[in-house]
N, C-alpha and C positions, 0 to 999 in steps of 0.2 A: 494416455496422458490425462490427468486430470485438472492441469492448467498451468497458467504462467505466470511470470512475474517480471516486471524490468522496470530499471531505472533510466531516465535519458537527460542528459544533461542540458539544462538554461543557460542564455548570456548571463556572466555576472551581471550583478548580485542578487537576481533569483536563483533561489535553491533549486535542488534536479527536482524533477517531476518522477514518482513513479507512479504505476501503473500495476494493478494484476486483473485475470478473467480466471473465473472456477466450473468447470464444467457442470450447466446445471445439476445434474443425474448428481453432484456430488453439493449442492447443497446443504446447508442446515448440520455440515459434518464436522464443522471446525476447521477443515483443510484451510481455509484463507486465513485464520486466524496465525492455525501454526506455520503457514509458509511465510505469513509476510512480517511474521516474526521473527524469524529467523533470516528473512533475508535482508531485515536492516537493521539485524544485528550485526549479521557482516559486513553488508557495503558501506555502513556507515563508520566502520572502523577501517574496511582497504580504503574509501576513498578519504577519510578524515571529515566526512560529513558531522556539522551540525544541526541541518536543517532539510530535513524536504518535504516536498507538497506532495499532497494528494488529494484527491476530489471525488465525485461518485453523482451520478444523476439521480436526480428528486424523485423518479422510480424506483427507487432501487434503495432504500431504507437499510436492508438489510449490510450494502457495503459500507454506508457511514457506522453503523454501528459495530462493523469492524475495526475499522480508523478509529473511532472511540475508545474500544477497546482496547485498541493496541498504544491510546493515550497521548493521538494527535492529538490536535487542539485546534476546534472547529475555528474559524472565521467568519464562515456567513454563509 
């Protein structure tokens, strides 16, 4: 396995929260990019999602500038 992805649902009216981990050894590969792109491509059409959060610790640079990429839109 080289890693996951999930969505888990907030009380309204916070959006779901997801989440992924990418097995180091597979860094720097694109795998996050192209999984978490595809995976909200889907669940945000099964679930009719408009909106979800994601987040990434202040170590870890490398995940916000996936969420960048994939053209969340930072907060703070």
């Amino acid at each position: 396995m080289i890693g996951v992805a999930g969505l888990g649902p907030n009380s309204e009216p916070t959006p779901c929260n997801c989440a992924y981990s990418i097995d180091p050894r597979h860094w720097g590969s694109g795998y996050a990019f192209e999984a978490m792109g595809a995976f909200f491509e889907y669940f945000m059409r099964k679930f009719n999602l408009s909106v979800v959060e994601a987040d990434h610790f202040d170590d870890n640079p490398a995940s916000g500038a996936v969420l960048r990429k994939l053209r969340l839109q930072e907060l703070g």
